[in-house]
C-alpha positions as CSV (number, residue, x, y, z in Angstrom):
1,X,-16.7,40.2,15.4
2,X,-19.0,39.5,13.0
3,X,-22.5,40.3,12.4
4,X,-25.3,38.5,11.0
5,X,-28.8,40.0,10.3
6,X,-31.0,37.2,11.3
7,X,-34.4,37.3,9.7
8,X,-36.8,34.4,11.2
9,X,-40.8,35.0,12.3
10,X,-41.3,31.8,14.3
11,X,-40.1,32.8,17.9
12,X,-38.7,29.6,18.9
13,X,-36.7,29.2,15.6
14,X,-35.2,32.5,15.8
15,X,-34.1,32.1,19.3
16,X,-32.8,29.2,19.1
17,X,-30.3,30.4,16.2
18,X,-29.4,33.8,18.3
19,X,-28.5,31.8,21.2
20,X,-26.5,29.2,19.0
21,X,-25.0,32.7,16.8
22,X,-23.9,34.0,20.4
23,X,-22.1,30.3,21.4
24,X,-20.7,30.5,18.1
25,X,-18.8,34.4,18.7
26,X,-21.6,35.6,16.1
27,X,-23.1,38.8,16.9
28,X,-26.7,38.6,15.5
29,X,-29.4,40.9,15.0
30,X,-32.7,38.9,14.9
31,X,-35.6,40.4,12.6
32,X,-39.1,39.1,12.7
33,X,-40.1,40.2,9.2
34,X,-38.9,41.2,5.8
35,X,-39.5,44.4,6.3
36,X,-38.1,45.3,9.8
37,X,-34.8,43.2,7.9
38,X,-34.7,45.8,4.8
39,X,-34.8,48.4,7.4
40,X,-31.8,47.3,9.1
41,X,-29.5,46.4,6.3
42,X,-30.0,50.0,4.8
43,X,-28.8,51.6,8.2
44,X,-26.4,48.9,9.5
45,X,-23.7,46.4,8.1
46,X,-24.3,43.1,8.2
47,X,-21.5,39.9,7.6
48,X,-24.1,38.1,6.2
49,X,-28.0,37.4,5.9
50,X,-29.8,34.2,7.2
51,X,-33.2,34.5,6.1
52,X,-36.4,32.7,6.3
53,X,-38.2,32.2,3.1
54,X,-42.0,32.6,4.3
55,X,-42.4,35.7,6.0
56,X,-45.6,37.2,7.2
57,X,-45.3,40.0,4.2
58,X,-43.0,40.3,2.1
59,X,-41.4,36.8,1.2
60,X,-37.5,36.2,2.1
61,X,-36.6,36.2,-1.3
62,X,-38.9,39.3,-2.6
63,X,-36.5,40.5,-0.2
64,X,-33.5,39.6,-1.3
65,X,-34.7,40.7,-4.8
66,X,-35.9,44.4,-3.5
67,X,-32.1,44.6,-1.8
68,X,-30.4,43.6,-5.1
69,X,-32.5,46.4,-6.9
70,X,-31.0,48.9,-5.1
71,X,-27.9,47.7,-4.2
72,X,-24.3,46.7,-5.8
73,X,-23.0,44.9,-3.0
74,X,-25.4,42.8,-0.3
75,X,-24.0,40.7,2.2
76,X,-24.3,37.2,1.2
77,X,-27.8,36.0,1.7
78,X,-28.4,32.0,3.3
79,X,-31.9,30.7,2.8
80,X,-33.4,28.7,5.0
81,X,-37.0,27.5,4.5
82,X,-39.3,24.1,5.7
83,X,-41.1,24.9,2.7
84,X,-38.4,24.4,-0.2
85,X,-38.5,22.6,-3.5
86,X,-35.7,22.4,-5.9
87,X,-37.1,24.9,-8.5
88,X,-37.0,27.2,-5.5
89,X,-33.6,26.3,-4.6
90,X,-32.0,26.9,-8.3
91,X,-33.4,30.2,-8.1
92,X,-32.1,31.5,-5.2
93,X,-28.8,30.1,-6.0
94,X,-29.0,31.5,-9.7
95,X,-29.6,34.8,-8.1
96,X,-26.6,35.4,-6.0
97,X,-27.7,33.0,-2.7
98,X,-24.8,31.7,-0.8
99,X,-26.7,28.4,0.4
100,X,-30.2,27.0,1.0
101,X,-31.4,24.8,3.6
102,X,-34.4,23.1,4.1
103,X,-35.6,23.1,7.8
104,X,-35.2,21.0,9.7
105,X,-31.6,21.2,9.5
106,X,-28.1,20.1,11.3
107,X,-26.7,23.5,13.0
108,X,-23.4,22.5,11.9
109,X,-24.9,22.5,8.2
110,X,-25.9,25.9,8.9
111,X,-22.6,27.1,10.7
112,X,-20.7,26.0,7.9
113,X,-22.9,28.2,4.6
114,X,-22.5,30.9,7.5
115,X,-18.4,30.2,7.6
116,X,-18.4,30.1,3.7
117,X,-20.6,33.4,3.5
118,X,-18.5,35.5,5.7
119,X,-15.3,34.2,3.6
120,X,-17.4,35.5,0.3
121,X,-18.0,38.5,2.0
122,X,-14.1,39.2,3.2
123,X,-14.1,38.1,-0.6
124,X,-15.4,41.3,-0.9
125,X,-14.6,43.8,1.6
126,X,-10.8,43.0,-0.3
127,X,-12.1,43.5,-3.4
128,X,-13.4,47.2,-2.5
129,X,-10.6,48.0,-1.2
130,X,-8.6,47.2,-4.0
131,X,-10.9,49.2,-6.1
132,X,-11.1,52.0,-3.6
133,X,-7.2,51.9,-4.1
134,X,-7.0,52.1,-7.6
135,X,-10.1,54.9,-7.6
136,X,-7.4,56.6,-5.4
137,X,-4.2,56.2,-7.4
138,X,-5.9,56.8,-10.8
139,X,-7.2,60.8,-8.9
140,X,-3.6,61.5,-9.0
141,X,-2.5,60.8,-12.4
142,X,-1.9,64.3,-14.6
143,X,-4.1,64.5,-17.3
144,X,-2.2,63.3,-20.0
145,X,-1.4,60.1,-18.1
146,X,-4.8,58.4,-18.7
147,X,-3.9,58.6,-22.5
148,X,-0.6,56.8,-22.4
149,X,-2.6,53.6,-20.6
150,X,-4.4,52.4,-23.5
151,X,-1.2,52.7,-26.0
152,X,1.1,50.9,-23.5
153,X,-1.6,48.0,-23.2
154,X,-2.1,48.2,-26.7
155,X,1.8,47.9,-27.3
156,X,1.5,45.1,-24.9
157,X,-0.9,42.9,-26.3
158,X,0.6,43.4,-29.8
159,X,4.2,42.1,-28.6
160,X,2.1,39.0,-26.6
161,X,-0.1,38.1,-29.7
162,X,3.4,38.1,-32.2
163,X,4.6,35.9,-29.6
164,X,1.9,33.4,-29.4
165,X,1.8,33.9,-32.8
166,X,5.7,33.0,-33.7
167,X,5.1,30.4,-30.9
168,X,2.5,28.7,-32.8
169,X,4.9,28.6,-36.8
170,X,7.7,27.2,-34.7
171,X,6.6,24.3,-32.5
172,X,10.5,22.9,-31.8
173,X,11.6,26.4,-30.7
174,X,10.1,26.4,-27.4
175,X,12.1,22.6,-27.3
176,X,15.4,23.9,-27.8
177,X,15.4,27.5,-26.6
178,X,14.3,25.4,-23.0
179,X,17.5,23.0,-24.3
180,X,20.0,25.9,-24.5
């Protein structure tokens, strides 16, 4: 199941969205503030963040910023705000923000940045495990074997380049080798 980290002050807004999470097979994990949200997604894994803009403290996205100092990978952040302008907006997005929405909003508009984020963050998840894979495979290699990667490449890209290059003098050859 997956598991949003929910981070809204106003009680009835926040509600709301658990409940609709919950209807939706969304385990959520609703914080009132910034800070009670940065405590959480240092001790817990989250899918994905919806998050409030103005917050009683810290901002949303002083958040966000504070999490990306410290962290490689976040889980993908959704802004949601009443108090939004389009500068604001760019800058989230610049800055690694799946979506922002400006409140009020369609649930459906929300469910759907939500469906996007947790594809980003399988996205992810695949992409560490690839490189966890690779970390694994490349532990095993003798030391000498590292050495030999860089001249096969290099052997590689020389043979590719000559043949982009022969490519490029000869513009029929392609035409008739496909002929024969």
């Amino acid at each position: 199941m997956s598991r949003l980290c929910l981070v809204e002050d106003d009680s009835i807004m926040g509600e709301s969205l658990a409940d609709r999470f919950a209807l939706e097979g969304l385990d959520a994990c609703w914080c009132k503030s910034a800070e009670e949200a940065e405590e959480r997604l240092d001790r817990e894994h989250f899918s994905a963040v919806v998050c409030d803009i103005r917050l009683p403290g810290m901002s949303g996205d002083a958040l966000f910023a504070r999490l990306r100092g410290r962290r490689p990978v976040l889980p993908p952040f959704i802004f949601i705000t009443g108090f939004g302008d389009v500068p604001m907006a760019v800058r989230a997005m610049k800055a690694g923000a799946v979506d922002f929405i400006e409140k009020p909003f369609n649930d459906e508009v929300l469910l759907d940045a939500i469906r996007r984020a947790l594809a980003v963050e399988e996205q992810q998840r695949s992409h560490q495990s690839e490189h966890l894979q690779i970390q694994e495979r490349l532990s095993h290699l003798t030391p000498r074997e590292p050495d030999v990667g860089p001249i096969h490449l290099s052997f590689c890209t020389s043979v590719c380049d000559q043949l982009v290059q022969k490519h490029q003098q000869a513009p029929g050859l392609r035409r008739q080798l496909v002929q024969r």
